[in-house]
TORMAR-778759 format. One line per 5 residues: number of its first residue (from 1); their letters; for each residue x, y, z of N, C-alpha, C. Coordinates in nm, 2 decimals, padded with zeros to 4 digits. Example, Ala and Ser with C-alpha at 12.3 -4.5 7.8 and 13.67 -1.06 7.14 Angstrom:
! TORMAR-778759
1) as) 01.32:-00.57:00.78:01.23:-00.45:00.78:01.32:-00.33:00.78 | 01.28:-00.22:00.71:01.37:-00.11:00.71:01.29:00.00:00.79
END
This chain:
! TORMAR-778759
1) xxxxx) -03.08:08.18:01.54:-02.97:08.13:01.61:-02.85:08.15:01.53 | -02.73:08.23:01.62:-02.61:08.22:01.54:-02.53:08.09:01.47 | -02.44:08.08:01.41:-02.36:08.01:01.40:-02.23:08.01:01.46 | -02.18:07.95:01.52:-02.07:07.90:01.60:-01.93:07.86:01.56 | -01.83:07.93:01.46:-01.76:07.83:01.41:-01.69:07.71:01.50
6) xxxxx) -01.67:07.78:01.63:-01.58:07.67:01.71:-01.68:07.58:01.75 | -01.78:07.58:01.79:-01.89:07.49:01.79:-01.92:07.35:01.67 | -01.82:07.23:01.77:-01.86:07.08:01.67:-01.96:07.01:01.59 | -02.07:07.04:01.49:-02.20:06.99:01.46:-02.19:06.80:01.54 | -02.30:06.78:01.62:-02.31:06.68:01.68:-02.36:06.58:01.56
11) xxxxx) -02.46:06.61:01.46:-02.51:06.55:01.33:-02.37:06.53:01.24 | -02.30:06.61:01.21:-02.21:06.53:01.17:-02.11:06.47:01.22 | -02.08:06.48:01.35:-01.98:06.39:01.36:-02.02:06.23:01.44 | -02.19:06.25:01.42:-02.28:06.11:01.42:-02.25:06.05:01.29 | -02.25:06.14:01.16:-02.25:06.03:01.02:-02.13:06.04:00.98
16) xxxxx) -02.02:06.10:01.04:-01.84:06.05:01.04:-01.87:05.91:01.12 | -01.89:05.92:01.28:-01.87:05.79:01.30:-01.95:05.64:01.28 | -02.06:05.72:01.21:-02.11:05.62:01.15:-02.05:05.52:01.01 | -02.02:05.63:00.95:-01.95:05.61:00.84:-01.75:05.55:00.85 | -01.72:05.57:00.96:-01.63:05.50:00.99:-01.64:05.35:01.09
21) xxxxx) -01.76:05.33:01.09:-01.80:05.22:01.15:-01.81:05.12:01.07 | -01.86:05.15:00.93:-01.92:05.02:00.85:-01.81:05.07:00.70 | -01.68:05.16:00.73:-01.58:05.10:00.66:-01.49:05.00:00.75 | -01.50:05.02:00.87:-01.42:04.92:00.99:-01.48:04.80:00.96 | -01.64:04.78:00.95:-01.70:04.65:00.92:-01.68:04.58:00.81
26) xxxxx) -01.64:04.69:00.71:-01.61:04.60:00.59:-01.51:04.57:00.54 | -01.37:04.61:00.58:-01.25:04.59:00.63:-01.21:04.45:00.68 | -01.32:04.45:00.85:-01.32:04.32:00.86:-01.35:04.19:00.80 | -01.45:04.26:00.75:-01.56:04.16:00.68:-01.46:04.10:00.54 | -01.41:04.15:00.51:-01.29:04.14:00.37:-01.20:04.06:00.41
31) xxxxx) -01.13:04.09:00.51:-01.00:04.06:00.61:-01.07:03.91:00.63 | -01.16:03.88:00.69:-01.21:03.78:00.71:-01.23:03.67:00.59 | -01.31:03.71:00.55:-01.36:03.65:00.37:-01.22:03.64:00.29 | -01.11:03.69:00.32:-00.96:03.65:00.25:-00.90:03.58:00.30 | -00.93:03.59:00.43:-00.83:03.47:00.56:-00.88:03.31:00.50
36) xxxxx) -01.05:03.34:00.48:-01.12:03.21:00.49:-01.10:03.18:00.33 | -01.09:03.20:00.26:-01.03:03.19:00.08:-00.91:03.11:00.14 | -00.76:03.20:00.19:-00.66:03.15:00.19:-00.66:03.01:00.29 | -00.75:03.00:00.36:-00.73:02.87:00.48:-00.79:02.77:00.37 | -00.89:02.80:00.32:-00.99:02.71:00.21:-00.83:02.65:00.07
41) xxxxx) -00.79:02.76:00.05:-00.72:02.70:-00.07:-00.59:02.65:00.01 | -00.51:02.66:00.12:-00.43:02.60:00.18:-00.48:02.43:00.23 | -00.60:02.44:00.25:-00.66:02.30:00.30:-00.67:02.18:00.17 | -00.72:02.30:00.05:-00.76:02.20:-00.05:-00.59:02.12:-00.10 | -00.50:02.26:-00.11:-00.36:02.25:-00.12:-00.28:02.07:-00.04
46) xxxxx) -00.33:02.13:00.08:-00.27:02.02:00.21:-00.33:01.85:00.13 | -00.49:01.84:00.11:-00.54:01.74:00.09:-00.53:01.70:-00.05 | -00.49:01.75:-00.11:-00.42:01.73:-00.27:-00.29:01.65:-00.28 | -00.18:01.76:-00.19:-00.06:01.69:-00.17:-00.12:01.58:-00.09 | -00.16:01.55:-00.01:-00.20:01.43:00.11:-00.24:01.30:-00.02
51) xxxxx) -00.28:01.34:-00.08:-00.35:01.22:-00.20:-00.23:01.17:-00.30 | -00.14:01.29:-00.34:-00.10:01.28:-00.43:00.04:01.22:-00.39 | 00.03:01.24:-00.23:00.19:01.17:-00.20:00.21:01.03:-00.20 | 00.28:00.93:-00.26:00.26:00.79:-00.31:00.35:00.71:-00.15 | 00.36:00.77:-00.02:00.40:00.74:00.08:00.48:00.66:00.10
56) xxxxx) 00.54:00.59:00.18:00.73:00.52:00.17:00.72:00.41:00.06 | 00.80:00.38:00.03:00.83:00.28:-00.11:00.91:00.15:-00.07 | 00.89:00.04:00.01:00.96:00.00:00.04:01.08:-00.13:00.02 | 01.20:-00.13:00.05:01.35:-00.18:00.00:01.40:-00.31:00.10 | 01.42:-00.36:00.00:01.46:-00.50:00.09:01.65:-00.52:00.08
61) xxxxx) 01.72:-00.53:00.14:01.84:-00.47:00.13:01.96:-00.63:00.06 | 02.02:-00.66:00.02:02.06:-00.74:-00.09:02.16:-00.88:00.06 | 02.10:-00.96:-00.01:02.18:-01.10:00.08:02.34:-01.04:00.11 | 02.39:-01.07:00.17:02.51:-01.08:00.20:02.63:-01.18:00.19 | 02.54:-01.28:00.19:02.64:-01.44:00.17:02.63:-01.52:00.04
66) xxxxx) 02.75:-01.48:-00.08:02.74:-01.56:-00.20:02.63:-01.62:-00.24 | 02.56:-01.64:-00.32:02.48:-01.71:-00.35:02.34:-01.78:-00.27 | 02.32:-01.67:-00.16:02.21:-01.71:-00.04:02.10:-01.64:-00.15 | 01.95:-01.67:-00.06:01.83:-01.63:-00.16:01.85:-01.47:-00.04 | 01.78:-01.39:-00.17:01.75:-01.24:-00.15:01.66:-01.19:-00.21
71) xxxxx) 01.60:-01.05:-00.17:01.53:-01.00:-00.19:01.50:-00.85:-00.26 | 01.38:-00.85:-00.32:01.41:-00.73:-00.41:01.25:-00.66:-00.44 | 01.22:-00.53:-00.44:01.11:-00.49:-00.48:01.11:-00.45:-00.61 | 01.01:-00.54:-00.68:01.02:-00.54:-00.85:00.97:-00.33:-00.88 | 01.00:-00.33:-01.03:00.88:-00.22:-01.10:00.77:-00.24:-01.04
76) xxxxx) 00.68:-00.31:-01.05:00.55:-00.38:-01.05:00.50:-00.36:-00.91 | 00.60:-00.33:-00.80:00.55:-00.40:-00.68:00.53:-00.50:-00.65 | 00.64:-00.58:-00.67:00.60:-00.78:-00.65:00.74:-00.78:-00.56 | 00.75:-00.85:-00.45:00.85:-00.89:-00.34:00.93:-01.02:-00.41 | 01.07:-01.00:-00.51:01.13:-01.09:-00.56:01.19:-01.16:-00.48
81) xxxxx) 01.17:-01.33:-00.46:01.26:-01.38:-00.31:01.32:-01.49:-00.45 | 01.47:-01.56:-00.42:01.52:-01.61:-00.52:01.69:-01.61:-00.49 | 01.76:-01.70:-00.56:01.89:-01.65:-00.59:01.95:-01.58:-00.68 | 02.04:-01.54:-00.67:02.08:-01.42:-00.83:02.13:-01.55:-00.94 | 02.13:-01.68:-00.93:02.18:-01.74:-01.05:02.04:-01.80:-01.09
86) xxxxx) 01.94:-01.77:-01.05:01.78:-01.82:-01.12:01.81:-01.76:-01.25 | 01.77:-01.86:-01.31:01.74:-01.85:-01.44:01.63:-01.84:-01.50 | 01.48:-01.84:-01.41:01.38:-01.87:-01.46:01.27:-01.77:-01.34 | 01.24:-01.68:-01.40:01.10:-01.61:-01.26:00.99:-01.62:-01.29 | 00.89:-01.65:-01.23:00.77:-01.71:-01.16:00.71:-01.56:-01.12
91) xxxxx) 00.62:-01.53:-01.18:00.54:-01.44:-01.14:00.39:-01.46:-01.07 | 00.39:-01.45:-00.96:00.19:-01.50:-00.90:00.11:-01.37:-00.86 | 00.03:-01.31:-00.89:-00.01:-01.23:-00.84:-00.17:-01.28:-00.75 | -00.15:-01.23:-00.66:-00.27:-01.29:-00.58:-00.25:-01.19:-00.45 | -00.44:-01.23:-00.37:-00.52:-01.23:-00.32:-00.48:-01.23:-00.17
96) xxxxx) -00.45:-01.20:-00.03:-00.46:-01.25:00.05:-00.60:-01.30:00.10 | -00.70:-01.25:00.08:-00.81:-01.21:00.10:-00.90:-01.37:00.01 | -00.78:-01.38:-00.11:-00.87:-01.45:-00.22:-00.85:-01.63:-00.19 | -00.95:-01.71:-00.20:-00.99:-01.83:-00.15:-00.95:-01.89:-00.24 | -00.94:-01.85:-00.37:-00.86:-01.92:-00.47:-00.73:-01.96:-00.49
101) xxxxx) -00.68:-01.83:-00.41:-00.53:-01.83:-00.37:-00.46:-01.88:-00.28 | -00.55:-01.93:-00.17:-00.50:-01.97:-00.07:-00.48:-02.15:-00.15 | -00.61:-02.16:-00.20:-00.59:-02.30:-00.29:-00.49:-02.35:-00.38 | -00.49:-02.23:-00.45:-00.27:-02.25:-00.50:-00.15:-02.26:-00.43 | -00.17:-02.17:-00.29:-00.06:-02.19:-00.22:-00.05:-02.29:-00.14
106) xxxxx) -00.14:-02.40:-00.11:-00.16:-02.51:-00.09:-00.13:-02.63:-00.18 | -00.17:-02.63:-00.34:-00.14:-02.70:-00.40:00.05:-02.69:-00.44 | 00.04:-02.53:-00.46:00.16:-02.53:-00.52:00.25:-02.45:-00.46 | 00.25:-02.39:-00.35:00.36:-02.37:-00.27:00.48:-02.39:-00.21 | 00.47:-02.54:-00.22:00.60:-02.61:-00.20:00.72:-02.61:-00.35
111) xxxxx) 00.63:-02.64:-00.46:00.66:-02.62:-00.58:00.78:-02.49:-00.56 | 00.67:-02.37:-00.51:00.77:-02.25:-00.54:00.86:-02.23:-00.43 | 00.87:-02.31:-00.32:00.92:-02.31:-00.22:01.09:-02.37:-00.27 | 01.04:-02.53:-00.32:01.15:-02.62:-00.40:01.25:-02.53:-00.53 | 01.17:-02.45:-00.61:01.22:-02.36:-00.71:01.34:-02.28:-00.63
116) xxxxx) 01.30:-02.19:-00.51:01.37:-02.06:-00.48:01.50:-02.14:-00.39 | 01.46:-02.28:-00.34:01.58:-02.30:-00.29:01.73:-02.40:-00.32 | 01.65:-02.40:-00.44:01.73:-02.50:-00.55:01.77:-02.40:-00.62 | 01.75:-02.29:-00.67:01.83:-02.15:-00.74:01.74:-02.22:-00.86 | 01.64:-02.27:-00.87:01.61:-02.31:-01.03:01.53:-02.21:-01.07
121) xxxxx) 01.44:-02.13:-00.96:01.36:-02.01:-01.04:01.37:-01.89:-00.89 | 01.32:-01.81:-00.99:01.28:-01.69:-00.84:01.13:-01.65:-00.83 | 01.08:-01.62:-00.78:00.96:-01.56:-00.77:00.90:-01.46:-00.73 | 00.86:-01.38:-00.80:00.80:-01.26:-00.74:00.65:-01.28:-00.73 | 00.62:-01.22:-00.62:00.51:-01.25:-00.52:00.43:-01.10:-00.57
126) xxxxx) 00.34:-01.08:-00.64:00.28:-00.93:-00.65:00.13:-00.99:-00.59 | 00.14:-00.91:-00.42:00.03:-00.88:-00.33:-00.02:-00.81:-00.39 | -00.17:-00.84:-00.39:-00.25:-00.71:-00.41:-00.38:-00.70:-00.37 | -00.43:-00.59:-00.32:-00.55:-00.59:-00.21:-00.75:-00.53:-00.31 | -00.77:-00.63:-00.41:-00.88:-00.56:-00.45:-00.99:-00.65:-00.36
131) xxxxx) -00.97:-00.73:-00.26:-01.09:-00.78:-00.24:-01.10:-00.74:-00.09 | -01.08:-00.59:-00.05:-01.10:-00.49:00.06:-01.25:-00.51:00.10 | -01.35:-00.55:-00.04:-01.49:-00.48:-00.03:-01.51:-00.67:00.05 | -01.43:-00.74:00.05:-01.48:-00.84:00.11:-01.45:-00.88:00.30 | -01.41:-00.77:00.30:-01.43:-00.77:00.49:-01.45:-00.60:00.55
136) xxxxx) -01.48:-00.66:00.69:-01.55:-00.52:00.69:-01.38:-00.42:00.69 | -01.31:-00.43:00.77:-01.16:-00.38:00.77:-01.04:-00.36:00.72 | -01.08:-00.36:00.55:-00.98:-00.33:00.47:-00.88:-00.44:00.46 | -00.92:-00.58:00.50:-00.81:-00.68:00.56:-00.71:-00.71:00.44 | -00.78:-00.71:00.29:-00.65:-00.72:00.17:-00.51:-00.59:00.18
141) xxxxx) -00.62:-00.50:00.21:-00.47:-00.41:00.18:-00.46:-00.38:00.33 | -00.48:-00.45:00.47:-00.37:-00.46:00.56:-00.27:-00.56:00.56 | -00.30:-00.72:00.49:-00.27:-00.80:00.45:-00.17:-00.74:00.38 | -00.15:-00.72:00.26:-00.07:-00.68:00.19:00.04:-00.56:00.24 | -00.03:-00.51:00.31:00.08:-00.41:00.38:00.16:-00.45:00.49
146) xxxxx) 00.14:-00.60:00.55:00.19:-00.70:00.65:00.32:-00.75:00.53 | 00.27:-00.77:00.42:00.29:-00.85:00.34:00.49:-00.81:00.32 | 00.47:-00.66:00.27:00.61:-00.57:00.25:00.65:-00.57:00.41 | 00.57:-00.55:00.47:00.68:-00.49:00.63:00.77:-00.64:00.69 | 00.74:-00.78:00.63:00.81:-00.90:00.65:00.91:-00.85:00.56
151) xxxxx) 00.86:-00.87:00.44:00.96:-00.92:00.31:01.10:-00.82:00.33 | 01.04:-00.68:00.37:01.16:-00.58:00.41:01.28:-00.61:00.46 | 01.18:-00.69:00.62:01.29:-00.76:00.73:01.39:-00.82:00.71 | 01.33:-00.98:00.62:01.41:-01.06:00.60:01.32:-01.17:00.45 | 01.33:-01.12:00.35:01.26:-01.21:00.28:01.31:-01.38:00.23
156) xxxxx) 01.41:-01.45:00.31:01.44:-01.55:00.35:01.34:-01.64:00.42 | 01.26:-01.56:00.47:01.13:-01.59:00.57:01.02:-01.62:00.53 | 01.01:-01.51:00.39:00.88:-01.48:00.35:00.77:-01.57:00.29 | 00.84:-01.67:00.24:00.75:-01.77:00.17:00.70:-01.86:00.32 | 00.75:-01.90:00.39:00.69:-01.92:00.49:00.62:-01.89:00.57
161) xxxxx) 00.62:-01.75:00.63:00.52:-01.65:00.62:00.38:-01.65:00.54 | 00.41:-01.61:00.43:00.32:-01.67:00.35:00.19:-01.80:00.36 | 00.26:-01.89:00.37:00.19:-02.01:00.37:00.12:-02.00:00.52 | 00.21:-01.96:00.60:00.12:-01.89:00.76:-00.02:-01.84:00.71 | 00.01:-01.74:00.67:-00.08:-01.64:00.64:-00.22:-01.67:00.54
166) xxxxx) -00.18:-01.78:00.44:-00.30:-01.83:00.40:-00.38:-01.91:00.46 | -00.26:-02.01:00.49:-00.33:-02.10:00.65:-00.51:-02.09:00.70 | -00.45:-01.95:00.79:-00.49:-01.84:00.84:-00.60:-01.75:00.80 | -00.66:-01.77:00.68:-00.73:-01.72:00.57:-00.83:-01.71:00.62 | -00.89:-01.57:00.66:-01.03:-01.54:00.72:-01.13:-01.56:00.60
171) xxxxx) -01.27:-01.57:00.64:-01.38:-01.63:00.57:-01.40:-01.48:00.49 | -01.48:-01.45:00.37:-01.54:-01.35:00.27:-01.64:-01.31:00.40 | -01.65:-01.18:00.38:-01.73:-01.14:00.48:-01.75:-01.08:00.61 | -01.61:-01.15:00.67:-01.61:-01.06:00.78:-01.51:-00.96:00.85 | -01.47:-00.98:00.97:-01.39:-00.90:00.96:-01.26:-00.83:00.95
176) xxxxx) -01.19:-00.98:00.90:-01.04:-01.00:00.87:-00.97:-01.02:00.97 | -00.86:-01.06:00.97:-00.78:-01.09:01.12:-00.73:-00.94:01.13 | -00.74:-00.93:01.30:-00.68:-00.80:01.33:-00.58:-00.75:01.33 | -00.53:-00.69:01.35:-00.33:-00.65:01.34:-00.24:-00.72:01.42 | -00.35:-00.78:01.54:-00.25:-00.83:01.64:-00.24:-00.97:01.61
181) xxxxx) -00.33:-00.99:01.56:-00.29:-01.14:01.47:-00.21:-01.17:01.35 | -00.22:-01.06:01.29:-00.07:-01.05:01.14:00.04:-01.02:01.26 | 00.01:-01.00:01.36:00.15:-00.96:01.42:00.22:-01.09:01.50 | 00.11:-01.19:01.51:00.13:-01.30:01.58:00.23:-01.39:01.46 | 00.12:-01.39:01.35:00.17:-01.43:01.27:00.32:-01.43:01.18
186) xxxxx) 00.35:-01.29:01.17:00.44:-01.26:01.15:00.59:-01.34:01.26 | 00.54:-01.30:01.39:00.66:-01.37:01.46:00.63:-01.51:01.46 | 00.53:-01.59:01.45:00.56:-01.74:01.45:00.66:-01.72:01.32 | 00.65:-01.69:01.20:00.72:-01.72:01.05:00.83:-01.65:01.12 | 00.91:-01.61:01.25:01.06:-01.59:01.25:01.08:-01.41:01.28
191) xxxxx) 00.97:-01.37:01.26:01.01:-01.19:01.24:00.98:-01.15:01.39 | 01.06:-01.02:01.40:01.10:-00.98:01.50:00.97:-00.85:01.53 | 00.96:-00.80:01.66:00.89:-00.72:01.73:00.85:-00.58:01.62 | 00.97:-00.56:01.56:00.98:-00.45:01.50:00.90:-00.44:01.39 | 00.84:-00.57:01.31:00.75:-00.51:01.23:00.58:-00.51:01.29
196) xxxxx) 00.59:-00.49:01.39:00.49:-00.52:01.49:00.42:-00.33:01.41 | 00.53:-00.22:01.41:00.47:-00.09:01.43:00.42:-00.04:01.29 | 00.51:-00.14:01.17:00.47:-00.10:01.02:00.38:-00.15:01.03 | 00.33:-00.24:01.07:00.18:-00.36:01.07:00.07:-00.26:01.05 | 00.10:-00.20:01.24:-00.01:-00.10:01.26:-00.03:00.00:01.22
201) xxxxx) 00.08:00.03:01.17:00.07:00.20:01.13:00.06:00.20:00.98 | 00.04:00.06:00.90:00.00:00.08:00.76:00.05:00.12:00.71 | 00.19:00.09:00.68:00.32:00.18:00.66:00.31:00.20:00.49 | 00.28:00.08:00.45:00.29:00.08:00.31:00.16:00.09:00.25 | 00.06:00.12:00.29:-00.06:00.16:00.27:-00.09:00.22:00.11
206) xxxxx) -00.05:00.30:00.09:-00.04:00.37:-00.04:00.05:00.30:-00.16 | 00.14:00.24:-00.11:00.18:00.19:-00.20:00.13:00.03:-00.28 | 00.09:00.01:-00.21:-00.08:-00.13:-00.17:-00.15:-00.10:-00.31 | -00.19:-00.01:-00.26:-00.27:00.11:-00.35:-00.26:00.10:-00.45 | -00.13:00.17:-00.50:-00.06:00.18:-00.63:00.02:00.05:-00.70
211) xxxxx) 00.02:-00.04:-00.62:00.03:-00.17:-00.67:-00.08:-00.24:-00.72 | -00.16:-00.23:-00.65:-00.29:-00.33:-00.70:-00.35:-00.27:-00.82 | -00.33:-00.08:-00.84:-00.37:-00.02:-00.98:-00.28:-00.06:-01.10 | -00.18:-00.10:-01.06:-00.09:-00.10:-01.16:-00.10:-00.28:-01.20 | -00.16:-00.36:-01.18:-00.16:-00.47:-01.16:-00.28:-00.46:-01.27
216) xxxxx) -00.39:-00.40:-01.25:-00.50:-00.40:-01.29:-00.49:-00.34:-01.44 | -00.44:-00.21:-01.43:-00.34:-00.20:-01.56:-00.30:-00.25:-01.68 | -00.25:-00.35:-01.59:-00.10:-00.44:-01.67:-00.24:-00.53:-01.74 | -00.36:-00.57:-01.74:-00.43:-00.65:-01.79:-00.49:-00.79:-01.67 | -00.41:-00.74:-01.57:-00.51:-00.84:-01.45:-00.59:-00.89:-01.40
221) xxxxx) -00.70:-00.95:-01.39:-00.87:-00.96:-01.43:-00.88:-01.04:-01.26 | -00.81:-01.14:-01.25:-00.82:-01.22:-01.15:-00.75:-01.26:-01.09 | -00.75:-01.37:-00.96:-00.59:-01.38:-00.88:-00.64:-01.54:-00.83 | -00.54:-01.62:-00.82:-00.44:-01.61:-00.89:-00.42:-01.61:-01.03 | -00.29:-01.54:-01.06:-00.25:-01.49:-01.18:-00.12:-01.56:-01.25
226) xxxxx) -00.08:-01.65:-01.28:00.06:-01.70:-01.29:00.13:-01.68:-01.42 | 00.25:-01.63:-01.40:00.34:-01.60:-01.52:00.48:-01.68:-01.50 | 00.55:-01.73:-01.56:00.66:-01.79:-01.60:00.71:-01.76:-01.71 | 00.84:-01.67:-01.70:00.94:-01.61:-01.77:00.82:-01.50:-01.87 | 00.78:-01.43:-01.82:00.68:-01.32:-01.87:00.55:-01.41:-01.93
231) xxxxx) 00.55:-01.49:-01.96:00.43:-01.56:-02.05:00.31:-01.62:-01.92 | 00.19:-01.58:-01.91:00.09:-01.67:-01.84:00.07:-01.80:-01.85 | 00.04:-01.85:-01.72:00.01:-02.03:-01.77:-00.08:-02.03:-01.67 | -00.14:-02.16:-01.69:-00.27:-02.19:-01.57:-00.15:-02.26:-01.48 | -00.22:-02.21:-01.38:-00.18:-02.28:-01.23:-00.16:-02.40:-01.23
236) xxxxx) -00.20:-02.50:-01.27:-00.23:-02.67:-01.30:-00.13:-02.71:-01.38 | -00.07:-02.60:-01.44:00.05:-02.62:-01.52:00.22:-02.57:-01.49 | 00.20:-02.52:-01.39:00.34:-02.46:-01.32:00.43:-02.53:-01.33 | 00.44:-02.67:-01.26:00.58:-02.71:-01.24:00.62:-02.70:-01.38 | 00.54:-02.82:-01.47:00.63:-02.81:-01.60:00.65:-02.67:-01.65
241) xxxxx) 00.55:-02.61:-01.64:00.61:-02.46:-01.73:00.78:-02.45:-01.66 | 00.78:-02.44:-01.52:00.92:-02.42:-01.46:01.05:-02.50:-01.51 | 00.98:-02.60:-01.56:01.10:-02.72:-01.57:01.12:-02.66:-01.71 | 01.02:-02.65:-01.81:01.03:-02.61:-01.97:01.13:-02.51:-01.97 | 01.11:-02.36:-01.86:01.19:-02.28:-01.88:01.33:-02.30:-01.88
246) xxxx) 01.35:-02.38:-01.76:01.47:-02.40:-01.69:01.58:-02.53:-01.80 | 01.49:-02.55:-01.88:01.59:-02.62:-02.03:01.58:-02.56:-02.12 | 01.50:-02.46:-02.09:01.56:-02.35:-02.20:01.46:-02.39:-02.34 | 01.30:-02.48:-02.30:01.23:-02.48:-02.42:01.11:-02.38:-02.46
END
């Protein structure tokens, strides 16, 4: 049999398109396996930043009438309520969650109530939520995230709020009060609809977070925690400590 030049070999142009079959396949196959790398390291990217972002920070905006009590968000994360001619700050760090605490703000509440409206001390309030593992619902650090979305409002309010809210003190165990009850709550102590949506939307969530770390930090072991004029004192000792400071001994 002759040979044909114009005549196409059918054998080879089977192992051309063979052969341009499974570079097409691995083309894809590449294209694919690089799409899924780049979606992989965009995702880890996304969930990194998502972690790493410390989420709104939140500001309580300065009294307006001479010498009225106002509010302030410490370094620390502690909701300063007080007048600007206090002489003497009261630091408590505590628990919404904690039964201990609710027992200080019972004994001594009024104490710090009497202080902030007498201009004799101020107080910063540092909420903090480590006792999460004690309801099933995260109730300390929604508690505490209730805690900023008042103080924001109007912290004129907030100690009475407060004392609402320990009141109110769900049992270790279960499932903490729901949102629509901090939201109940919140309006009995005077606050308006509006913080109805930071309640639920856990506005300050992360910053909860970063409060209660930094608390822990600072050498915090337990709550309540009481400081007057930087120095700790037991709870049983407050008023005088306040009075000692406030003469300057």
């Amino acid at each position: 049999m002759s040979n044909n030049p114009g005549r196409k070999n059918p054998l080879l142009q089977a192992e051309r398109a063979d052969r341009n079959r499974k570079i097409f396949i691995q083309v894809a196959v590449a294209a694919v396996l690089i799409g899924l790398v780049a979606a992989i390291g965009i995702g880890i990217a996304i969930k990194k930043a998502e972690k790493d972002d410390p989420g709104p920070t939140p500001s309580i905006a300065a009294a307006q009438a001479p010498g009225a009590v106002t509010g302030a968000i410490t370094d620390n994360g502690s909701i300063r309520v007080g007048k600007p001619e206090a002489k003497v700050t009261v630091r408590v760090v505590a628990d919404l969650q904690c039964p201990a605490c609710k027992a200080f703000e019972a004994a001594y509440g009024k104490v710090l109530d009497d202080a902030v409206s007498t201009g004799t001390a101020a107080v910063e309030y540092n909420i903090i939520s480590f006792l999460d593992k004690a309801s099933t619902t995260q109730y300390s650090t929604r508690a505490a995230n209730a805690s900023y979305c008042v103080a924001q409002e109007d912290p004129t309010k907030y100690q009475a709020w407060l004392t609402a809210m320990f009141a109110q003190q769900p049992p270790e165990g279960g499932n903490g009060l729901p949102d629509e009850k901090l939201i109940e709550i919140a309006k009995s102590a005077g606050y308006s609809d509006a913080v109805a949506s930071c309640i639920t939307d856990r506005t300050y969530e992360k910053f909860v977070a970063d409060t209660t770390n930094k608390a822990f930090d600072s050498g915090i072991q337990s709550t309540p925690t009481v400081f007057v004029d930087g120095k700790q004192v037991n709870p049983s000792a407050l008023e005088q400590a306040i009075a000692a400071a406030a003469a300057g001994q």
